[in-house]
DSSP file (Angstrom, degrees, kcal/mol; ACC not computed):
  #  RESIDUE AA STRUCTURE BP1 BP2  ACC     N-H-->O    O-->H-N    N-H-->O    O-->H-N    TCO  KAPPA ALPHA  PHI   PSI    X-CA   Y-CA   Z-CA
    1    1 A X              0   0    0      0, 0.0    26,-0.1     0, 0.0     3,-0.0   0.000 360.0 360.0 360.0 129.9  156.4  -57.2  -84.9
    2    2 A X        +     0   0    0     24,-0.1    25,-0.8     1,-0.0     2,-0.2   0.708 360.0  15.8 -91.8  -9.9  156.8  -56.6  -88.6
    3    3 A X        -     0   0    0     22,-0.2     2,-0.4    23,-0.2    22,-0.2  -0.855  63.0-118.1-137.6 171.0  155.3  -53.6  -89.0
    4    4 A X  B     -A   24   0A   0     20,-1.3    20,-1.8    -2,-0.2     2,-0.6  -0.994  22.7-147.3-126.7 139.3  153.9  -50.1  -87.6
    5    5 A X        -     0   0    0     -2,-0.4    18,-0.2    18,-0.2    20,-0.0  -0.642  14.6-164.2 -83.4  73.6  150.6  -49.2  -88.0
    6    6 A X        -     0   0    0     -2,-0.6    16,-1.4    16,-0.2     2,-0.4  -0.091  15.2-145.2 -43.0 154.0  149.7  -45.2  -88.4
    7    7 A X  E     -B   21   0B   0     14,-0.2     2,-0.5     2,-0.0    14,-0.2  -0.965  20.8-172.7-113.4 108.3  146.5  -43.7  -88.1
    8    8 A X  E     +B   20   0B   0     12,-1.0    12,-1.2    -2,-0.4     2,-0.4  -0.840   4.4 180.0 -99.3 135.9  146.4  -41.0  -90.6
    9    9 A X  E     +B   19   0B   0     -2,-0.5     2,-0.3    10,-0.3    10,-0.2  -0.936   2.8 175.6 -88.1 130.9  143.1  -38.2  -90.7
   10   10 A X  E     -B   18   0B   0      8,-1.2     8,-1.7    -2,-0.4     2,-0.3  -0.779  25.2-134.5-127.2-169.1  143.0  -35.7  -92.9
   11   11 A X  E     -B   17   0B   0     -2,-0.3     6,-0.3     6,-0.2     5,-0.1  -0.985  23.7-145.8-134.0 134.8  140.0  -33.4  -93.2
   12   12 A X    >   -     0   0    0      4,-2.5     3,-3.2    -2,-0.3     0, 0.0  -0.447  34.0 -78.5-103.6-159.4  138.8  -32.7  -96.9
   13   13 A X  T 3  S+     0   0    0      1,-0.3    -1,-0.2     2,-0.1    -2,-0.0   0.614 128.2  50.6 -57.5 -21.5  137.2  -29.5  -98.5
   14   14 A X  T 3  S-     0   0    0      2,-0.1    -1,-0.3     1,-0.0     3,-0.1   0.256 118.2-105.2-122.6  34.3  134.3  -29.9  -97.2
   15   15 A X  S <  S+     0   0    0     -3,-3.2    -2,-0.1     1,-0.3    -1,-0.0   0.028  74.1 135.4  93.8 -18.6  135.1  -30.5  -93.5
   16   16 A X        -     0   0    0     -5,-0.1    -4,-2.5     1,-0.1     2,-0.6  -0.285  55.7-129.5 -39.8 138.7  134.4  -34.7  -93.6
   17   17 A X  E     -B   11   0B   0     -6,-0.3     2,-0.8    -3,-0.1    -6,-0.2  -0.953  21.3-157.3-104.2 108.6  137.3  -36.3  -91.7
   18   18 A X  E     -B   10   0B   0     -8,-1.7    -8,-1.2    -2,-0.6     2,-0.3  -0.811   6.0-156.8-114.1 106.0  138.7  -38.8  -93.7
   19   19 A X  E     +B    9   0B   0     -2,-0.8    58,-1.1   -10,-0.2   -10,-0.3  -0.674  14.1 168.2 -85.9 123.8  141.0  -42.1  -92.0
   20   20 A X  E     -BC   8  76B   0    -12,-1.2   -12,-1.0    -2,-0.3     2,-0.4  -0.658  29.3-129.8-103.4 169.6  143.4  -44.3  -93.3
   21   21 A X  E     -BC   7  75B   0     54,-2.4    54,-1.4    -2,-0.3     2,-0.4  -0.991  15.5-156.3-107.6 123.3  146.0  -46.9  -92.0
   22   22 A X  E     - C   0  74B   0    -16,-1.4     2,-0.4    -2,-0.4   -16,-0.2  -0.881  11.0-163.1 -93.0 143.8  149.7  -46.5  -93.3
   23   23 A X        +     0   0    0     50,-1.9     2,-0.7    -2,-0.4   -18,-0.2  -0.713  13.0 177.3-116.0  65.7  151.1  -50.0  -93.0
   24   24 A X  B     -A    4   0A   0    -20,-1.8   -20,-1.3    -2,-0.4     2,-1.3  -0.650  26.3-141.1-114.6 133.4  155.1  -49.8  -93.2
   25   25 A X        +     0   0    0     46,-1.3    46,-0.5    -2,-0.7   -22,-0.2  -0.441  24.9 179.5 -85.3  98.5  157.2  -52.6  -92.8
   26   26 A X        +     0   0    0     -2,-1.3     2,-1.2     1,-0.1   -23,-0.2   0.468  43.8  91.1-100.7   2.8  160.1  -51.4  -90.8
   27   27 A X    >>  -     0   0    0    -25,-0.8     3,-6.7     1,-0.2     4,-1.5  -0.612  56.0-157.6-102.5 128.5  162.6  -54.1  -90.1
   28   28 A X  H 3>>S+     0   0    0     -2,-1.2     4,-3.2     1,-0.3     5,-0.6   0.842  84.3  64.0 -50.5 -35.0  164.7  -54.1  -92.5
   29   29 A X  H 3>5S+     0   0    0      1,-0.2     4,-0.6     2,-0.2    -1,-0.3   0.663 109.2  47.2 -50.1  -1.3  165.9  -57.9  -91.9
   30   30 A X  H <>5S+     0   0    0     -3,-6.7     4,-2.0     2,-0.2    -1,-0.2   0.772 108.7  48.2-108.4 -29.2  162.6  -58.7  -92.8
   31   31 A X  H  <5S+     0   0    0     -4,-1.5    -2,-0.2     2,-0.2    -3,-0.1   0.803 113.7  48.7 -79.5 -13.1  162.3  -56.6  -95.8
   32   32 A X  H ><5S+     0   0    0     -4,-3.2     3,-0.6    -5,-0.4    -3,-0.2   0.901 113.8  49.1 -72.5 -52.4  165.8  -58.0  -97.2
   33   33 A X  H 3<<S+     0   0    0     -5,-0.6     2,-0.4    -4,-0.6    -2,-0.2   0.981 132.1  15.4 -70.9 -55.3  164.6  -61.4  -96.4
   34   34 A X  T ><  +     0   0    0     -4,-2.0     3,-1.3    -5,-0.1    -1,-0.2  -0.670  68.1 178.4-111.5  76.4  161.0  -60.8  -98.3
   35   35 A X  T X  S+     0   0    0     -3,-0.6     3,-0.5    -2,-0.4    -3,-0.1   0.763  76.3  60.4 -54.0 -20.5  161.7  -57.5 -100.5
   36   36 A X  T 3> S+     0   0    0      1,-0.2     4,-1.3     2,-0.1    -1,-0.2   0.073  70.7 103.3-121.2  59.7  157.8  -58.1 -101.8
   37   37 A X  H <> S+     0   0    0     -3,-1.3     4,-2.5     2,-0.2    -1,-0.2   0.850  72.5  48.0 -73.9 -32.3  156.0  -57.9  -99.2
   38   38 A X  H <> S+     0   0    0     -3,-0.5     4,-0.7     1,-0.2    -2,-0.1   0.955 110.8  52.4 -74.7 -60.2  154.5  -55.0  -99.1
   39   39 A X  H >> S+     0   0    0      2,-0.2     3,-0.6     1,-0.2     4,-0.5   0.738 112.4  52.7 -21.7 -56.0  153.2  -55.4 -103.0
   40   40 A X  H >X S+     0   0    0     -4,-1.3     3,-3.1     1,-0.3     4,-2.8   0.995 107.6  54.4 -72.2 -59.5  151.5  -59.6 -101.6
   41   41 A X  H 3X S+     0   0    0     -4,-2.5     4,-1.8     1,-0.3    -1,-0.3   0.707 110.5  43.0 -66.5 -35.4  149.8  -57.6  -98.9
   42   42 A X  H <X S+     0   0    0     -4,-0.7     4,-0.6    -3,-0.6    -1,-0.3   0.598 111.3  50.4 -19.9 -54.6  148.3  -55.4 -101.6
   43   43 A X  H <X S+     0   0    0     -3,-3.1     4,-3.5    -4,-0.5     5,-0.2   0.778 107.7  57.6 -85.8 -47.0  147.4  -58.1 -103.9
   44   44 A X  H  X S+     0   0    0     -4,-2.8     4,-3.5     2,-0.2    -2,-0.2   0.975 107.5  48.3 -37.4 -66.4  145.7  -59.8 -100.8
   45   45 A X  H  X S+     0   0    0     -4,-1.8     4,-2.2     1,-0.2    -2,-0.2   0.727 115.2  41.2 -69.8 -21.1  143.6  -56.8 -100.3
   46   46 A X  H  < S+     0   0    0     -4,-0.6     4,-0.5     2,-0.2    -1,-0.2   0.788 116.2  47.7 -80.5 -32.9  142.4  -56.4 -104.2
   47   47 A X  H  < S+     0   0    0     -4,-3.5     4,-0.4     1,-0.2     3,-0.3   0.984 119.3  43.8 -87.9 -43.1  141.9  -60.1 -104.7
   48   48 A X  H >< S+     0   0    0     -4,-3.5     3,-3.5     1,-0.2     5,-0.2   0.896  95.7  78.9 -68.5 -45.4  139.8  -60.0 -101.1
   49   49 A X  G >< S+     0   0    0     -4,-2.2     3,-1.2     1,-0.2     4,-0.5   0.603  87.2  52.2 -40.7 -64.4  137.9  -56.8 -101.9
   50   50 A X  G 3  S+     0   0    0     -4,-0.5    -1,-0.2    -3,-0.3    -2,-0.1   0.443  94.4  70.9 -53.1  -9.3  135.1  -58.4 -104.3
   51   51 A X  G <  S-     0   0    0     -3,-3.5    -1,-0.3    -4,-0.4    -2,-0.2   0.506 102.3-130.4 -93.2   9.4  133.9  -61.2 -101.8
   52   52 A X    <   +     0   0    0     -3,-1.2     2,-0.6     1,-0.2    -2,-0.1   0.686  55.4 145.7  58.3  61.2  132.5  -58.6  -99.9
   53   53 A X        -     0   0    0     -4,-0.5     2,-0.5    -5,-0.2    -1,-0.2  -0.924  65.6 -93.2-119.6 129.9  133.8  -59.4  -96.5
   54   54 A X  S    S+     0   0    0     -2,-0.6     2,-0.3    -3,-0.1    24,-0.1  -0.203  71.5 141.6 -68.7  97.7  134.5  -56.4  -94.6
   55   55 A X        -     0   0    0     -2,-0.5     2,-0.2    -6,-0.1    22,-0.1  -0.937  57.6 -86.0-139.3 157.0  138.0  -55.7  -95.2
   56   56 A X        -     0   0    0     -2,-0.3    -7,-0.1    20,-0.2    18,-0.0  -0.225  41.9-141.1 -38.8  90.0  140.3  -52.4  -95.8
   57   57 A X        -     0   0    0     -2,-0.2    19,-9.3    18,-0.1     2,-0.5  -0.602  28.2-100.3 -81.7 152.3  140.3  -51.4  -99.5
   58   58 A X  E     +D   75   0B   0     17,-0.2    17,-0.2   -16,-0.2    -1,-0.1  -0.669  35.6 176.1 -87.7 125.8  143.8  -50.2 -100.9
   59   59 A X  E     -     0   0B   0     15,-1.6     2,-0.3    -2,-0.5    16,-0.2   0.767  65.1 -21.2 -84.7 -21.0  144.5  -47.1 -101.3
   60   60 A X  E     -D   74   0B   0     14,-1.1    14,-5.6     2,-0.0    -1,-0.4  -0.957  53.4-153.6-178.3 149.9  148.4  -46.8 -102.5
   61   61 A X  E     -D   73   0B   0     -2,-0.3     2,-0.4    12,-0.2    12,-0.2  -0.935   4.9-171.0-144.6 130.8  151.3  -49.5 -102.1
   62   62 A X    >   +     0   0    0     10,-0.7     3,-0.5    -2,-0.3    10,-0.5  -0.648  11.9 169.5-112.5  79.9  154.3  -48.2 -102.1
   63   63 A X  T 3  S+     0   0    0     -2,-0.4   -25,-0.2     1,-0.2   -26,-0.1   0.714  72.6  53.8 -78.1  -9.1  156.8  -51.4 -102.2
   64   64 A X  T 3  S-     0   0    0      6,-0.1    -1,-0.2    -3,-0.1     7,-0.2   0.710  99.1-133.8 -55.1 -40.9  160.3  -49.6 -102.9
   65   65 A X    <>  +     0   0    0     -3,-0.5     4,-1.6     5,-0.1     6,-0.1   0.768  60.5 140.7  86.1  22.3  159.7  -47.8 -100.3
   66   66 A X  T  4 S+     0   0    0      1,-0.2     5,-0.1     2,-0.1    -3,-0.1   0.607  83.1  40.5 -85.6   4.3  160.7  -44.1 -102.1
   67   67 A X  T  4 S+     0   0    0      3,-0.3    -1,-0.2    -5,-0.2     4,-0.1   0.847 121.2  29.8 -98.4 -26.6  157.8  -42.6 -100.2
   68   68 A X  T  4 S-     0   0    0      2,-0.8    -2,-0.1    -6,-0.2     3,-0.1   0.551 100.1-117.8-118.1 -20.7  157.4  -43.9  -96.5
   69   69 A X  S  < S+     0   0    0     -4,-1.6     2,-0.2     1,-0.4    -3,-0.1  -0.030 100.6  61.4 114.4 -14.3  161.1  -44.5  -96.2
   70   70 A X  S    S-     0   0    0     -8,-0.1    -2,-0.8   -43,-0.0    -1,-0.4  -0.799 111.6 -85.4-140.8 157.3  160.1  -48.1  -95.8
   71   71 A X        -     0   0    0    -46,-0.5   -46,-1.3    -2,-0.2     2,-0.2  -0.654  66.6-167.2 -70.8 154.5  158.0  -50.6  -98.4
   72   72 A X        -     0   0    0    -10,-0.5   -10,-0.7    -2,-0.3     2,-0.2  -0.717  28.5-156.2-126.5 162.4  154.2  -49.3  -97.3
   73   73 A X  E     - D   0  61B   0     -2,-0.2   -50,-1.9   -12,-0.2     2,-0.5  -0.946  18.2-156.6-141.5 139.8  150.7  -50.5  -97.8
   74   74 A X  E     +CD  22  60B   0    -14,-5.6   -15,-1.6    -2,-0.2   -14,-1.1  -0.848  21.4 174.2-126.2 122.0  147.7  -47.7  -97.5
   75   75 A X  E     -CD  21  58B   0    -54,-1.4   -54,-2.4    -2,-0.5   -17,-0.2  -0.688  40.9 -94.8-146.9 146.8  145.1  -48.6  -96.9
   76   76 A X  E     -C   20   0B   0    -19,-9.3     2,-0.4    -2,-0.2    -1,-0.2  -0.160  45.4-135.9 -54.7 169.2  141.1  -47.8  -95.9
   77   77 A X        -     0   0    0    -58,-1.1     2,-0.3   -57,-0.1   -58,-0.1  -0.985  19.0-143.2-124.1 148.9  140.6  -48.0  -91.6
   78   78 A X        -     0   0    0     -2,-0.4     2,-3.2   -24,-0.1   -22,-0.0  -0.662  23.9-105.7-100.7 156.7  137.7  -49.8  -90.7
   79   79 A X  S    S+     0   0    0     -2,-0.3     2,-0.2     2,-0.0    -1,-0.1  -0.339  90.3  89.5 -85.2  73.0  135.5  -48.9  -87.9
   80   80 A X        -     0   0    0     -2,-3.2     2,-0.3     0, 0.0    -2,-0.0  -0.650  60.1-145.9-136.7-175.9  136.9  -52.0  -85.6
   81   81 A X        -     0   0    0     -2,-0.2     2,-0.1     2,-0.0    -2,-0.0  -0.869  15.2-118.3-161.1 146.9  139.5  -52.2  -83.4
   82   82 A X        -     0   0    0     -2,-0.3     2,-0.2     2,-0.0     0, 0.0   0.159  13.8-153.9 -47.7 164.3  142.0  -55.3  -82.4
   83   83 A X              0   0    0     -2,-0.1    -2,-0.0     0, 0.0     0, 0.0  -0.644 360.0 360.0-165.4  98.5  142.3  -56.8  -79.1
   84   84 A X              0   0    0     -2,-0.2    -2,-0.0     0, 0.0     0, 0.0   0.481 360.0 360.0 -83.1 360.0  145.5  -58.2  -78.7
């Protein structure tokens, strides 16, 4: 695994419960070995957004990593779920 996924809710002013994914790419051999990852994964999700195939729009990338401790990607969560 290269990453952890969060599931973030917050709730706004007017009581709506609003979900994101935080994406952060936590081993550090892997971010030493590809420092821009976080940033391609980003780029992925803006270039995808406009073909209009139901994917995650980006909210914030943080590739330095001076917010999440780790480079991050944030991203919308779609109402789907994985099946490993």
């Amino acid at each position: 695994m290269s990453s952890a996924a969060h599931l973030l809710t917050t709730e706004t002013t007017d009581r709506r419960h609003v979900q994101a994914v935080l994406r952060r790419y936590v081993r550090p051999e892997l971010n030493a070995e590809d420092p821009d990852i976080a940033e391609r994964e980003a780029r992925a999700l803006r270039a995808a957004g406009p073909a209009g195939a139901p994917m995650s729009t980006l909210l914030a990338v943080n590739p330095a990593g001076t917010e999440a401790e780790v480079s991050a990607v944030l991203m919308s969560r779609l109402g789907s779920r994985i099946d490993w």
